[in-house]
C-alpha positions, 0 to 999 in steps of 0.5 A, a space after each residue: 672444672 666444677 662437677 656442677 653449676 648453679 643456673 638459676 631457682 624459682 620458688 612458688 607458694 599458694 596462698 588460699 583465703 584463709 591464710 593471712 597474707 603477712 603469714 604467707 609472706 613471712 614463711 617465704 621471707 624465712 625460705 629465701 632471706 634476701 631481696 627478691 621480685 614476688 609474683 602474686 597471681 590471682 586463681 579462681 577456685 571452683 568455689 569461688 574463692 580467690 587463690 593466689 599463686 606466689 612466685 619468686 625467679 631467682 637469677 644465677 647468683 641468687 640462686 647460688 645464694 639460696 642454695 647456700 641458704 638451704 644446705 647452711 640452716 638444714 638440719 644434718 638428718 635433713 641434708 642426709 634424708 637429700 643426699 640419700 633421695 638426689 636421684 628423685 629429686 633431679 630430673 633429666 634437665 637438671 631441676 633439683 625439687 625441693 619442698 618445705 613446710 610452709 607453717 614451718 617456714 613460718 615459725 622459723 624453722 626449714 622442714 622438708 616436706 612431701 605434701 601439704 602445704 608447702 614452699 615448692 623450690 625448683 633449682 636449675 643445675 647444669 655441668 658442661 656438657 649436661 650430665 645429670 649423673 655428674 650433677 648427681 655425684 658433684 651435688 652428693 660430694 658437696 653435700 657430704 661436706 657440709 654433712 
């Protein structure tokens, strides 16, 4: 049996109104390359100014694929740089949290990132039972092979 399964991802981005919206798509479009359902909300600011709050849910094969995506176009140093902080990175129910630099994303490039402005990535993990410290050996063991 698999140490760990991947149940499903969900990605959100903010798009302030000095952003271009061709820009903000492109970067998301870079983050997750296959056909997807986007979620555009409008938010209010204190300033008046309209936010907006993209989402995108991704199912179980979906969220395998963006998975696959990430660790294939991650730099080595970067895959490292997960392995080493994966206790952080997954919480008790089984969420890995991802964060990529939006700008980046949008020149073609996938760069983790631990502020600013970025494309946070929530992938939902599970073993049978719940385990997170199987999840953490099995996801760690998956990525030293890439690695």
């Amino acid at each position: 049996m698999k140490a760990f399964d991947v149940v499903s991802a969900e990605a959100e981005v903010f798009e302030y109104p000095s952003e271009d919206s061709d820009k903000v798509n492109k970067a998301i479009e870079f983050v997750i390359p296959f056909k997807k359902k986007v979620l555009k909300e409008r938010l209010e600011s204190e300033h008046g100014a309209s936010i907006f709050k993209i989402t995108v849910k991704l199912k179980k094969s979906e969220a395998r694929k963006l998975l696959k995506s990430i660790i294939e176009r991650l730099s080595k140093k970067e895959l490292n740089e997960i392995i080493s902080t994966l206790e952080k990175r997954l919480n008790d129910e089984g969420f890995l949290f991802l964060r990529f630099d939006k700008q980046e994303a949008y020149e073609g490039k996938l760069k983790l990132s631990y502020s600013g402005d970025v494309i946070r990535i929530k992938i939902r993990l599970t073993s049978y039972p719940l385990d997170v410290k199987k999840i953490i050996t099995g996801l760690r063991e998956f990525l030293n092979e890439v690695v």
